[in-house]
C-alpha positions in Angstrom: 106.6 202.0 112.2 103.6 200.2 114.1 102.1 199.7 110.6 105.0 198.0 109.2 105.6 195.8 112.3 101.7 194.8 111.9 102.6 193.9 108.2 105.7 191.6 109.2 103.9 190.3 112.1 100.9 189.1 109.7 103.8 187.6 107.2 105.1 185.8 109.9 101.8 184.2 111.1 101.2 183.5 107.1 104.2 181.5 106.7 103.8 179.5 110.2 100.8 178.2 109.1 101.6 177.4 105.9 104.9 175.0 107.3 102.1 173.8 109.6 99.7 172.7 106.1 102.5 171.7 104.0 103.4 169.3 106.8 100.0 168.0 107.5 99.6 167.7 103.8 103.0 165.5 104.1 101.8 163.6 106.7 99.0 162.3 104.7 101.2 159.3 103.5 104.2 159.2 106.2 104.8 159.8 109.5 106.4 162.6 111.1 109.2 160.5 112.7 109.9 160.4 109.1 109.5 163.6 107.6 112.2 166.0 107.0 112.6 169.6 107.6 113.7 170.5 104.2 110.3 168.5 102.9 108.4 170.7 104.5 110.4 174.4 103.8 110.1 173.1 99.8 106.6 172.7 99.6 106.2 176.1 101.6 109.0 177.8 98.9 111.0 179.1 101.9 114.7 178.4 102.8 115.4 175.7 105.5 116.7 178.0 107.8 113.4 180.0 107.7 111.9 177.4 109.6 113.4 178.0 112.8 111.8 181.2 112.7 108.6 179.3 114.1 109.5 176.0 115.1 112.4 174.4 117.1 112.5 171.2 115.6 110.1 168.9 113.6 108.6 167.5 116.7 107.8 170.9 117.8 106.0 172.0 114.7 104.0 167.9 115.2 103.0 169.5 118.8 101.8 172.8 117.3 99.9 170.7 114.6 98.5 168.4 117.6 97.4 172.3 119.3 95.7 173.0 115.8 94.0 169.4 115.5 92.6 168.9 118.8 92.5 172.5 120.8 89.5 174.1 118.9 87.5 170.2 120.0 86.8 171.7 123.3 83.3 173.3 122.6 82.5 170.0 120.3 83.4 167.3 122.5 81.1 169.3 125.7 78.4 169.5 123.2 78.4 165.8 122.5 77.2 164.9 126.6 75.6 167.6 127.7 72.4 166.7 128.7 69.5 166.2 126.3 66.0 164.8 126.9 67.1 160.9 126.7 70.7 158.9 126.1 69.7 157.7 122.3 69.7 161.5 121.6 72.4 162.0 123.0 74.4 159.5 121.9 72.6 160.2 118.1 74.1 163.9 118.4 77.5 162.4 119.6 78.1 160.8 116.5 76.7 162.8 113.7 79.0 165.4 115.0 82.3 163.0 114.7 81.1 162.2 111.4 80.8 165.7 110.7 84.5 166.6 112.0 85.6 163.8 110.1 84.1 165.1 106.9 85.5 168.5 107.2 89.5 167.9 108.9 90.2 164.4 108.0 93.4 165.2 107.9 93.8 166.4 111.2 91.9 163.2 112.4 94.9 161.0 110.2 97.6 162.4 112.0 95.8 162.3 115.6 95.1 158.7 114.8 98.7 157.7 113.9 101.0 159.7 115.9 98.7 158.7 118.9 101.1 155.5 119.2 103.7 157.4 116.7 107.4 157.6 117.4 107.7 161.1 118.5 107.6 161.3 122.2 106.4 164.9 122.5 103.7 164.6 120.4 102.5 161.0 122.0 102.5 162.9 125.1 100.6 166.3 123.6 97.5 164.3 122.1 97.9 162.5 125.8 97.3 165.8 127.0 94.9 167.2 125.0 92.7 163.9 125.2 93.1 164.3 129.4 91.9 168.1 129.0 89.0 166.1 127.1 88.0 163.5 129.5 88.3 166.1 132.7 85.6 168.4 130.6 83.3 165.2 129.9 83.8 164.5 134.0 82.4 167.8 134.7 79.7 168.0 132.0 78.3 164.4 133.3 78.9 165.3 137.0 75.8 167.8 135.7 73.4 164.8 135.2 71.1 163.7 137.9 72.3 159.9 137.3 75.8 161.1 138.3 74.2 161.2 141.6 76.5 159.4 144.4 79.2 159.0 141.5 82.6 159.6 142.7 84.8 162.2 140.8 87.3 159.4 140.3 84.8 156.6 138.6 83.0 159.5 136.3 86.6 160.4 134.9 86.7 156.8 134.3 83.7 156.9 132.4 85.0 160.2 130.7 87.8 158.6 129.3 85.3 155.8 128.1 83.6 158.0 126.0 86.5 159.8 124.6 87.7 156.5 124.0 85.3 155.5 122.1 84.5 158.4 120.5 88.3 158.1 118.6 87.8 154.9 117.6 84.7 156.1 116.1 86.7 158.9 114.1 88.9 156.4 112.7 86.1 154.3 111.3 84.3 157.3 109.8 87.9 158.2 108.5 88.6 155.4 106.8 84.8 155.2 105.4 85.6 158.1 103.5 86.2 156.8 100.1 83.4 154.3 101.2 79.5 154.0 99.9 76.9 155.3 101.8 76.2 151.9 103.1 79.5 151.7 105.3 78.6 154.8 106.9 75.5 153.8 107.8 77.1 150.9 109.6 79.8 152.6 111.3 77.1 154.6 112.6 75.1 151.6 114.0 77.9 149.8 115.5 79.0 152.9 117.1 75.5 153.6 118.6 75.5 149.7 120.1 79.5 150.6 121.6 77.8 154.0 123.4 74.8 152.6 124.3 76.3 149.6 126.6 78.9 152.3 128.2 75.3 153.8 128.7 73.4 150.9 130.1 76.8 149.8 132.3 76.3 153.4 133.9 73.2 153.3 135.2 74.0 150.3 136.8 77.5 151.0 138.4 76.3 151.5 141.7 73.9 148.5 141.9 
């Protein structure tokens, strides 16, 4: 009995996630304020009213793909300020590994970047969410550093959300560099590294 529950179970987690790729495969030319259940249970091959086996609604299945997208960013976005032997390093590491992330999930970065400001309020306020969780783990990986020294908590969230900030907008340059030359990249890259490196110099001169 526990063997065929196991089986159903694991068929049930297989179709979830493929509603959740036929819909981000979807959303790769539309928005989900715009995309219809019944898309989305035709490209999967399963009844509509399969569907509400593992999501609610549309919006719910946009605040699972939102989960998907940004939850596994946790380790990533640390990794990106934790403390390295000078700022250019760190700020070097920073962006080869958005470039990186960009490469591998641009899809996931596309639908981040437009239902940001999209027209479903549950996900808006998800990627708000996730993006908080983001800033209050930069807060306490720069609280670390010895030039966080007589920082309050409340200004090095500010400069938190700076960097998350910034790293987004970064994304969305590297995203839509990707049927670009070599050549855009690279410039991406350098205008990025001037945007991080005056946050940089403006923090080590906030408390003069």
């Amino acid at each position: 009995m526990s063997h065929t529950l196991g089986i159903r179970q694991a068929q049930k987690l297989k179709t979830r996630q493929a509603l959740l790729d036929a819909a981000l495969g979807l959303l790769e030319g539309q928005s989900l304020s715009s995309l219809g259940l019944r898309e989305v249970t035709r490209a999967v091959g399963v009844a509509p009213t399969a569907f509400y086996r593992h999501f609610r609604s549309i919006a719910d299945l946009g605040v699972a793909l939102v989960e998907e997208a940004l939850g596994s960013l946790h380790p990533m976005i640390r990794t990106t300020v934790t403390a390295a032997d000078n700022s250019d390093e760190r700020i070097a590491r920073a962006i080869e590994l958005i470039a990186g992330h960009v490469d591998a999930y641009p899809a996931h970065v596309r639908f981040i970047a437009r239902e940001r400001h999209g027209g479903v309020q549950s996900v808006r306020e998800a990627i708000r969410d996730q993006l908080a969780r983001f800033a209050e783990e930069v807060s306490a990986e720069l609280a670390k550093d010895r030039e966080a020294e007589g920082w309050s908590e409340e200004d090095l969230l500010m400069l938190a959300h700076l960097y998350v900030d910034q790293m987004l907008i970064t994304a969305s340059l590297f995203l839509e560099a990707l049927d670009g030359t070599e050549g855009d990249r690279e410039r991406i890259t350098q205008v990025a590294t001037r945007q991080m490196r005056l946050i940089s110099i403006g923090r080590q001169h906030w408390l003069d």
